[in-house]
N, C-alpha and C positions, 0 to 999 in steps of 0.2 A: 836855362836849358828847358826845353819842353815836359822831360818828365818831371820839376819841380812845378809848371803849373799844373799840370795832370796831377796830381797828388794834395797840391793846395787846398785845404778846408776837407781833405779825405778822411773818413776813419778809418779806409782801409779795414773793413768787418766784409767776411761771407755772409751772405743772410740765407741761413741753411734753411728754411720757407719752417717749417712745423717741425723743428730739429728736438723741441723736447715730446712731442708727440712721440716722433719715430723713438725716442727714448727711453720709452716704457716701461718701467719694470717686469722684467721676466728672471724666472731660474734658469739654470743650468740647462733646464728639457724643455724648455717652449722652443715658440715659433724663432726664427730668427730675425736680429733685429731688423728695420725699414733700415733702408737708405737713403738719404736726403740727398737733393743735389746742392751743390755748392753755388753761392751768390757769387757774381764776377768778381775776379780779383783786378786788381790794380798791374797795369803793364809794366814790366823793366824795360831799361834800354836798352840792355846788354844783349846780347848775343850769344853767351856761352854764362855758363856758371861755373865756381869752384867751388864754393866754402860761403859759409853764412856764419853769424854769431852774433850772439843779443848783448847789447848796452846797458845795463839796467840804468848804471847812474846817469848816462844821458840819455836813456830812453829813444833809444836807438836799433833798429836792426841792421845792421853792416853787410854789404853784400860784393862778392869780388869777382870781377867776369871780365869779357871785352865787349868793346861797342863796334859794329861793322854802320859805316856812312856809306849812301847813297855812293858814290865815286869806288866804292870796294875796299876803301883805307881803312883801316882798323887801329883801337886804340884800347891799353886798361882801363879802365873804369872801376872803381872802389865809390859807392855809394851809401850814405846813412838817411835809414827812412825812419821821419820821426813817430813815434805813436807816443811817446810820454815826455815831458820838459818844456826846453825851451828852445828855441832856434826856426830857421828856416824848414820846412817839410824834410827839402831832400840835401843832405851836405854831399857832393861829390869831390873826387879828385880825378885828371886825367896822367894816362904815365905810358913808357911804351909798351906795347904787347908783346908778348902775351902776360897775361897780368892771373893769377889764382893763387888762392890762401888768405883768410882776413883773420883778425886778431886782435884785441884791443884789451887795453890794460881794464882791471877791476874799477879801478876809480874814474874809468871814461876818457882818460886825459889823453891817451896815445892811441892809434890806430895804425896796424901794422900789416902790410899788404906783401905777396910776394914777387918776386921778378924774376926775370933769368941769370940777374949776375948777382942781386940782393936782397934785401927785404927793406923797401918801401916803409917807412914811420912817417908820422906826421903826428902834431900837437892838435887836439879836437877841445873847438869852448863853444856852443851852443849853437853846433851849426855850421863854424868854421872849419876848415882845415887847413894849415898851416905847414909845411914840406920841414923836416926835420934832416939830418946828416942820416942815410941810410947807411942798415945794418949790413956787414961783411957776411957774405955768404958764398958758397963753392956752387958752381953752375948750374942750373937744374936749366933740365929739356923738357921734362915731362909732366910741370904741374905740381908746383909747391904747396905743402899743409902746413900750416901754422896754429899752433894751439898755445895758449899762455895758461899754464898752471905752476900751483906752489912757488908763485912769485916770479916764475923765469919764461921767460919768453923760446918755447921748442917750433924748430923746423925741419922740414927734410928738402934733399938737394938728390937730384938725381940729373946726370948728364947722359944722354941717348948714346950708347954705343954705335950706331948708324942714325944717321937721319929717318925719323919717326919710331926707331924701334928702341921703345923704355923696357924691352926686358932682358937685355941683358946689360952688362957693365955690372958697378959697383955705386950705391948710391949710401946717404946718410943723415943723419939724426942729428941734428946741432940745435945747440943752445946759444942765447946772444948775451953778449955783457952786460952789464946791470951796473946801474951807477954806485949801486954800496961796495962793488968791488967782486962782484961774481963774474969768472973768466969765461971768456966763448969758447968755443971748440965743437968736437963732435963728439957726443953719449954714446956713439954707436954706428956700426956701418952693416948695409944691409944688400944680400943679390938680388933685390926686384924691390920694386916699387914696394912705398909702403905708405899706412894710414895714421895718421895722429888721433886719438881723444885725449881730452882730459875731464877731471870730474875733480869732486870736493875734497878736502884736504890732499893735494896736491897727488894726486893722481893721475897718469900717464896709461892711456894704451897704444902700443903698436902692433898693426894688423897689415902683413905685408900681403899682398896680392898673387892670386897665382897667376902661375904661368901656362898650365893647361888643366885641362879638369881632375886628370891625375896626381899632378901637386898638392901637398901638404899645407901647404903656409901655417906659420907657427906664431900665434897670436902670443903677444905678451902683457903681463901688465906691473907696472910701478910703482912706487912711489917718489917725490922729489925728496932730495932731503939737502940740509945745508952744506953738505961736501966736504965736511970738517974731515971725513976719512979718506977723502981721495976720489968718493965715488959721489958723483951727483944724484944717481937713480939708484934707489935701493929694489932690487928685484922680489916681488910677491907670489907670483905665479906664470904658467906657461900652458896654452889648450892650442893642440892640432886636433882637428876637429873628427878626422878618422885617423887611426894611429896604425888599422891593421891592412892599410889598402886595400877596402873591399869596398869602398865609395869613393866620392869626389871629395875634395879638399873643402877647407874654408871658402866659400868666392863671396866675400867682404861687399859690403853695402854703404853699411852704418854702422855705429856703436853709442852707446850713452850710458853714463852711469844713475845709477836712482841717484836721490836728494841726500840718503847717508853712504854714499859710495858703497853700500855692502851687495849689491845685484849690477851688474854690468849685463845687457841686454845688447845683441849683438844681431843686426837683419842679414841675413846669408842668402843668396841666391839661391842655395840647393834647398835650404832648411826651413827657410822661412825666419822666424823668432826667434834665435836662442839666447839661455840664459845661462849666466858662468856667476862664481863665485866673483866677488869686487876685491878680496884680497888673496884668493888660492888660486882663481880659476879653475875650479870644479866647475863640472857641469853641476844646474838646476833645475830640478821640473819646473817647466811653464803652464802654468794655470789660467794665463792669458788668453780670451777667445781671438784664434788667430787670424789673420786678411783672408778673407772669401776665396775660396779655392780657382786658383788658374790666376791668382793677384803676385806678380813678382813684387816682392819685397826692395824696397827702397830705401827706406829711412826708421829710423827709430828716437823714440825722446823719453823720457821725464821731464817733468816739472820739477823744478827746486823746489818749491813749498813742501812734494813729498807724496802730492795729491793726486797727480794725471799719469798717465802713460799711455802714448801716442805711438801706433805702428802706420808707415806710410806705404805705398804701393805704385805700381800700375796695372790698370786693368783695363779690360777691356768692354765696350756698350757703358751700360747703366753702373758694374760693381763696383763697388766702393774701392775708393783709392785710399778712407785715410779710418784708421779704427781708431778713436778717443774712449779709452776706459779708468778705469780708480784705480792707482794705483798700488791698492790693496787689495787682492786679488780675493778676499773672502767677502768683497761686496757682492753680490748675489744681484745682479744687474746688466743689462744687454748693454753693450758699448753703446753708444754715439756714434751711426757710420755717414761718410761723407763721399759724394761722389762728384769728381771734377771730370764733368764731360760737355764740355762747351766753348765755342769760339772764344767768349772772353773768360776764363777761366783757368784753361789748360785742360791737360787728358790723365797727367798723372803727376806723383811726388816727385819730386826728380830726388836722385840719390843724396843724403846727407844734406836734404832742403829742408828737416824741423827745427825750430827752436822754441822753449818756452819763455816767457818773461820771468823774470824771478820771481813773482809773486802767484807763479799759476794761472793768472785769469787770463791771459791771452796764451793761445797757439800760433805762433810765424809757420806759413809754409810756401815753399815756391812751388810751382808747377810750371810743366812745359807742355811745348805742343808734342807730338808724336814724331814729329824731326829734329827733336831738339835744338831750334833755331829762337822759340819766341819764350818769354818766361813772365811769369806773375807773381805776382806776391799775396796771400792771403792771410786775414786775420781772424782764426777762430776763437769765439770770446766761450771760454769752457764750459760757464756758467750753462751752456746749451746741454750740457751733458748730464747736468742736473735733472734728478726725478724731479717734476712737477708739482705746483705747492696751490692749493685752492681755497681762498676765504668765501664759503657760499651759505645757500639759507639763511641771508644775515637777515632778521625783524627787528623790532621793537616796538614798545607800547607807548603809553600817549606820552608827546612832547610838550607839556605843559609848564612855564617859564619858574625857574626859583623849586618847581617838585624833582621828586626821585624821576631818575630817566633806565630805561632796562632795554638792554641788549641782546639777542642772543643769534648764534650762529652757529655754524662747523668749518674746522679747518681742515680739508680732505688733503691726504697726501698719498702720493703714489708710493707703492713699493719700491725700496726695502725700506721697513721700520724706519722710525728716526734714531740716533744717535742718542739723540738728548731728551727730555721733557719737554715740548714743545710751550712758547709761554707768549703772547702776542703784546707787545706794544701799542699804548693807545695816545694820541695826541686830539683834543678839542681846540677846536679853532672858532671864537668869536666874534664879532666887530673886529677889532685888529690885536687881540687876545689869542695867544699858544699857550695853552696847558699841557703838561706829559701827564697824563695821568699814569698811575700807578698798573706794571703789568698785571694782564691777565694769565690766568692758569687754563690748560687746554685738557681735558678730561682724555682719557684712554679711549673713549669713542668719536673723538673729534667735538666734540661739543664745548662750547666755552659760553659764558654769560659776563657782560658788560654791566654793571651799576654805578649810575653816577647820578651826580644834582645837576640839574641845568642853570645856567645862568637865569638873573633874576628877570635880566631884562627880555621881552620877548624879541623874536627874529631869527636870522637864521646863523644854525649853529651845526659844524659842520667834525667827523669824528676819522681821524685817522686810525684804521686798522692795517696790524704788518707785524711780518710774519718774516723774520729774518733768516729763516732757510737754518739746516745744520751743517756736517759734513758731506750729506748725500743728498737732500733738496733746496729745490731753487725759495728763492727769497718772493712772497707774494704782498701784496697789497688792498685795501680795498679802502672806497672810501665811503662813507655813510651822510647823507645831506638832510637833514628836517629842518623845519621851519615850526616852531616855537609858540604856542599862544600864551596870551596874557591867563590867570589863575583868574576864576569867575568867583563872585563872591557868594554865599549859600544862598540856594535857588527858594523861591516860598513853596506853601503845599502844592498849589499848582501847577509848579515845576517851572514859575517864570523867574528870569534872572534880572534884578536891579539892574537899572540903565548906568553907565558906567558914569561915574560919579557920585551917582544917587549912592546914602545909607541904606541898607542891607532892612528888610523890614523886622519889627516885632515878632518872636514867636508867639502864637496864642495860648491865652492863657493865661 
């Protein structure tokens, strides 16, 4: 297929042009942060989006939409874009439309898509996909969610009371059978549309949608549990977002839980950001700098590692559509802002389009065009969000073969402090000789000093310096090059040196 060349040999990265520049360390009261624009993303085929979700083990972004062809025919489309492992770029599958909701087991093996009569499975080995017996499901009209937490595979089914109208009828919450003997059915049934999360030790939210701005909708959250008592979902808490009707309701975006499920972060169309407890659902102050004002909220993430937290948008001109910040809210540091405003790029986050890799370093996000017709795929590598890390002022004194060699330099680091003691790694590189030498100590003023013996032989001799970054800056480098003379042998009064071979003269006397 076309988009598997177009993808071929890609890394699929934004190149946010001077993204740790614009990431400057500031407090609380400075300026506010630059905006960088976002590097082209990579095109989908699809035509519509549903639902995204990351692969770790197959190093995979999974994405579930439909493709519309030249002739106006239209088909599902469930595709896997590789960024880690092994396989072809892009694994796809085709099915009938309308096709939304992806889902794929922990260990990578199954990929589970949604339909209108079922849910789509298939077997995934490095690239393939392989059509499995789909799962029994009740008819959905309006756009299936699929989430796989605490080992079970959750969906919801909703059939149109009229052609095109999903709000009213009865829709529901179901689970699919499991081969160790977990029974399908429905957790739950619901009067309006509703949203699936899940999050770490098995954790469930449903956030049902309203129906006019007046509407309540009554966000809920779970946990799975083995069902020994009859009940699969043990209930934790329950937030309507205005309880005394003097506002608008929930009007749902996104949802995602931190890395220890104790903050569930929820993007709301009226609100913006908000935060709820991960096992009460109390509300939580948000300490988070939030999307540039007049920026509708779209998406929201963490990172698994525990590390990032990603709020996405749409905005309008130049403002930033995507805020990357620490996900520790007492780092005293301007987010990382990104702006997708370009033909090949997109204009904004589309709704519930982040994902992180499990390891933090990569941000997934799709963007669309302003008609939501055309979609991209982007890879933010987080490390951009890193304060900046500087090996400078590096000298040193004579390089004279087999003597003492001396170093010295500064490691300049942006705000906020470091985490740790900062301590630099050294590697010498000779003829086809690696040495680690022994780390260096980096003084409280940034100063550090290298002492070593040079090799005996003369030539060029070559000094890795590096600086492996902590929790809040980037990882720097430098490299140091001298060329080596031979050790002269003592000069006479004169100050003339023996011709090299020659014995060294007499002192007088």
């Amino acid at each position: 297929m076309l988009l598997a060349g177009a993808l071929a040999g890609s890394a699929l990265v934004a190149a946010p042009g001077s993204a740790s520049a614009a990431a400057r360390a500031a407090g609380p009261g400075s300026a506010p942060a630059a905006v960088v624009p976002s590097g082209p993303g990579t095109e989908l085929s699809a035509a519509s989006f549903s639902q995204m979700t990351v692969d770790d083990a197959g190093g995979r972004v999974w994405i579930a939409g439909d493709r519309v062809y030249p002739d106006g025919s239209r088909d599902g489309e469930l595709i896997g874009v590789l960024y880690a492992g092994a396989g072809p770029a892009v694994a796809s599958a085709h099915m009938a439309a309308p096709l939304s909701g992806v889902a794929v087991e922990p260990d990578g093996s199954k990929v589970y898509a949604g339909q209108s009569e079922h849910v789509a499975a298939y077997s995934h080995f490095n690239g393939s996909l392989y059509p499995l017996d789909p799962i029994p499901a009740p008819a959905d009209d309006c756009g299936r969610e699929l989430v796989h937490t605490g080992g079970r595979l959750f969906f919801t089914s909703r059939p149109a009371a009229s052609p095109g109208n999903c709000t009213d009828g009865l829709g529901s919450v179901g689970v699919a059978a499991t081969a160790e003997g977990g029974t399908a059915g429905e957790v739950m049934y619901t009067s309006t549309r509703v949203h699936l999360e899940g999050g770490p030790g098995g954790l469930l939210v449903t956030a049902p949608e309203r129906w006019s701005p007046a509407d309540d909708p009554d966000l809920g959250i779970y946990r799975v549990t083995d069902g020994s008592d009859g009940n699969l979902l043990e209930f934790l808490g329950e937030r309507r977002f205005t309880e005394d009707g003097t506002r608008e309701g929930m009007d749902f975006r996104d949802a995602g839980f931190s890395a220890d499920g104790s903050v569930l972060a929820v993007a709301d169309g009226v609100r913006g950001t908000v935060l709820l407890d991960g096992h009460n659902a109390r509300f939580l102050e948000n300490r988070y700098a939030p999307l540039p004002e007049g920026v509708a909220p779209t998406a929201v993430a963490f990172s698994p590692d525990g590390k990032w937290f990603a709020q996405g948008g749409a905005a309008s001109g130049d403002e930033a559509d995507l805020t990357l910040a620490f996900a520790d809210p007492s780092v005293e540091r301007q987010p990382l802002r990104i702006s997708f405003d370009d033909e090949a790029a997109g204009r904004r986050v589309v709704p519930r389009g982040m994902e992180f890799s499990g390891d933090g370093e990569q941000l997934f996000v799709v963007t669309s065009d302003e008609e939501g017709t055309r979609f991209w795929l982007h890879t933010i590598q987080t490390r951009e969000a890193l304060a900046p890390s500087r090996l400078v002022d590096v000298t040193h004194g004579p390089a004279v073969a087999g003597a003492p060699f001396r170093v010295s330099g500064r490691l300049d680091l942006d705000e906020p402090a470091p985490t740790r003691t900062p301590r630099l790694t050294v590697q010498r590189l000779s003829d086809s000789e690696v040495v680690d030498l022994p780390s260096v100590p980096v003084a409280e003023d940034g100063t550090f000093v290298l002492e070593d013996v040079l090799p005996e032989r003369a030539g060029n001799v070559q000094y890795v310096l590096g600086y492996a970054g902590d929790e809040v800056h980037s990882l720097s480098e430098y490299w140091l090059v001298v060329d080596t003379v031979e050790a002269s042998n003592t000069a006479d009064p004169g100050g003339r040196q023996p011709a090299r071979g020659a014995p060294a003269p007499s002192p007088a006397g």
